[in-house]
N, C-alpha and C positions, 0 to 999 in steps of 0.2 A: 536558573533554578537554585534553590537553597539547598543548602548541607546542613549537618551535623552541627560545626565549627565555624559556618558563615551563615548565620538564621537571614541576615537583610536580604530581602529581594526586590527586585523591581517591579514596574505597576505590570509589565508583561509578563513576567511570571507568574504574577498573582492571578492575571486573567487567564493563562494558560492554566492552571493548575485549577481555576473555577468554572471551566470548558469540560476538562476532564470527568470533574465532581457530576456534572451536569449532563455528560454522556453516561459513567453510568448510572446516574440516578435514573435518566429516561430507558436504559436497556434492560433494568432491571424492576423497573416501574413502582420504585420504593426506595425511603432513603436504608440505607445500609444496616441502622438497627433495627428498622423494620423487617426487612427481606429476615433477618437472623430473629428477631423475638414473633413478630406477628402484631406489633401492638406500636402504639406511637412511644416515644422516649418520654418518661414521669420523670417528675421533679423528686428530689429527696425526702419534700414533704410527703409527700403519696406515696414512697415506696410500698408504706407496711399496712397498708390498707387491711381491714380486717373481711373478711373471707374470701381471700386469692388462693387458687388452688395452686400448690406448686406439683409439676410433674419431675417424675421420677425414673429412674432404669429405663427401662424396653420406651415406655411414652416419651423423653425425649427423644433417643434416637430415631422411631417413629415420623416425631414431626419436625425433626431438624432432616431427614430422608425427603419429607412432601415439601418440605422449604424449598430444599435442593431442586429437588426435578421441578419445581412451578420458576426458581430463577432460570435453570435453563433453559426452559422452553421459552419464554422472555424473551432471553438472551439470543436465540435461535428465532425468533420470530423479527427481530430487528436486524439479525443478520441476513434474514430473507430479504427483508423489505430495502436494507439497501446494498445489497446485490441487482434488485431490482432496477433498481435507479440507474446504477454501473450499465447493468445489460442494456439498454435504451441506447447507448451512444457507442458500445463497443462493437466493433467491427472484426472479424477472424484473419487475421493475418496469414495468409498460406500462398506460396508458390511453388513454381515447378521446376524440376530441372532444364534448364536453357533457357530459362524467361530472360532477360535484359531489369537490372535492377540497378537504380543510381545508391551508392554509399554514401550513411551523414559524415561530414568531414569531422566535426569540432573534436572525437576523443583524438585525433592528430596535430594537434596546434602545434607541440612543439619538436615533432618530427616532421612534420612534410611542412613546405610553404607551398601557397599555390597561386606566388604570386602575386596577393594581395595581401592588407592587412585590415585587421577590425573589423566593424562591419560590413567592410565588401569582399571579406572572404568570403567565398562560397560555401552554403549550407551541403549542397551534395554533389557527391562529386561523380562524374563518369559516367559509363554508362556498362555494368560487368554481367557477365554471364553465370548463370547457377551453375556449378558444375555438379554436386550432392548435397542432400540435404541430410545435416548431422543432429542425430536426436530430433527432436520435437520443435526444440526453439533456435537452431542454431543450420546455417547455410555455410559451405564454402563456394566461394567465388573465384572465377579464374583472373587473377591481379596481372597487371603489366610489370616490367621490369623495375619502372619508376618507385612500384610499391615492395620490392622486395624486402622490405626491413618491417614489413608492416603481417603481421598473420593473417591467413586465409578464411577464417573460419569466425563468422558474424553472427552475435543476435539477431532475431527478428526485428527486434524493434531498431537496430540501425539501416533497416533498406526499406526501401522506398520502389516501389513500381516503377519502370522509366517508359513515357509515353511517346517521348522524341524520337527523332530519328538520329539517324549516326550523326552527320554534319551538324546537328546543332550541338552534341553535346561540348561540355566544357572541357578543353586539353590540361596536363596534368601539367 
């Protein structure tokens, strides 16, 4: 991205930064001095056109008020829509206490080895017990000895259901 003191950017910036333009132009369904005046951007030649009403006191604020709420609601109708999209694939994450749940290994690369390296480290490891579940998004599990250096107490989004039986799972 560009600064203040360093204007050059790269063609990726630039495209990022005309993705952005381009989300919210479409959230708000207007370019930006539009959504703010009501009217497309005149040239300087046109400014002083002869009988433009100009508003005044209470009538601006008025319709800079009906601006406001017609972006928001815009704004709030694209956030529906894709929320939407999200719901279609998302699945509710919830267990129980005692269920059998394997943990993702990788935030441990450089505490635990597990015996392998790279890509045939294993993605999840074990097979652990819920003991309570903490707040909303957060489990503790009862850890072997192996993991003592490692805290109890996991996101959701690092366990995983475990479907295996004991014998197959993977030793530490």
């Amino acid at each position: 991205m560009s600064t203040a003191y360093h204007l050059e950017t790269d063609g990726q910036s630039e495209r990022t930064i005309q993705t952005l333009e381009d989300i919210y132009h479409t959230n708000i369904k207007a370019a930006p001095f539009e959504a703010l005046y009501e009217h497309k951007c005149r040239s300087p030649i046109c400014w002083a056109k002869v009988g433009d009403r100009q508003l005044t006191g209470p009538e601006i604020i008025h319709e800079t008020t009906k601006k406001i709420v017609q972006i928001k609601s815009r704004i709030q109708a694209v956030r529906d829509r894709q929320k939407s999209y999200v719901d279609v694939r998302r699945k509710p994450f919830e267990f129980q206490v005692g269920d059998k749940v394997m943990l993702k290994a990788s935030p441990w690369k450089k505490v635990i080895r597990f015996g392998k390296r790279g890509k045939l480290n294993p993605r999840y490891i074990g097979h652990f017990k819920i003991l309570t579940r903490v707040g909303t998004i957060a489990y503790r599990l009862e850890l072997p000895k192996q993991l003592s250096r490692v805290h109890s107490t996991f996101h959701i989004l690092k366990l995983k259901k475990c479907m295996a039986d004991e014998p197959l799972a993977i030793p530490l």
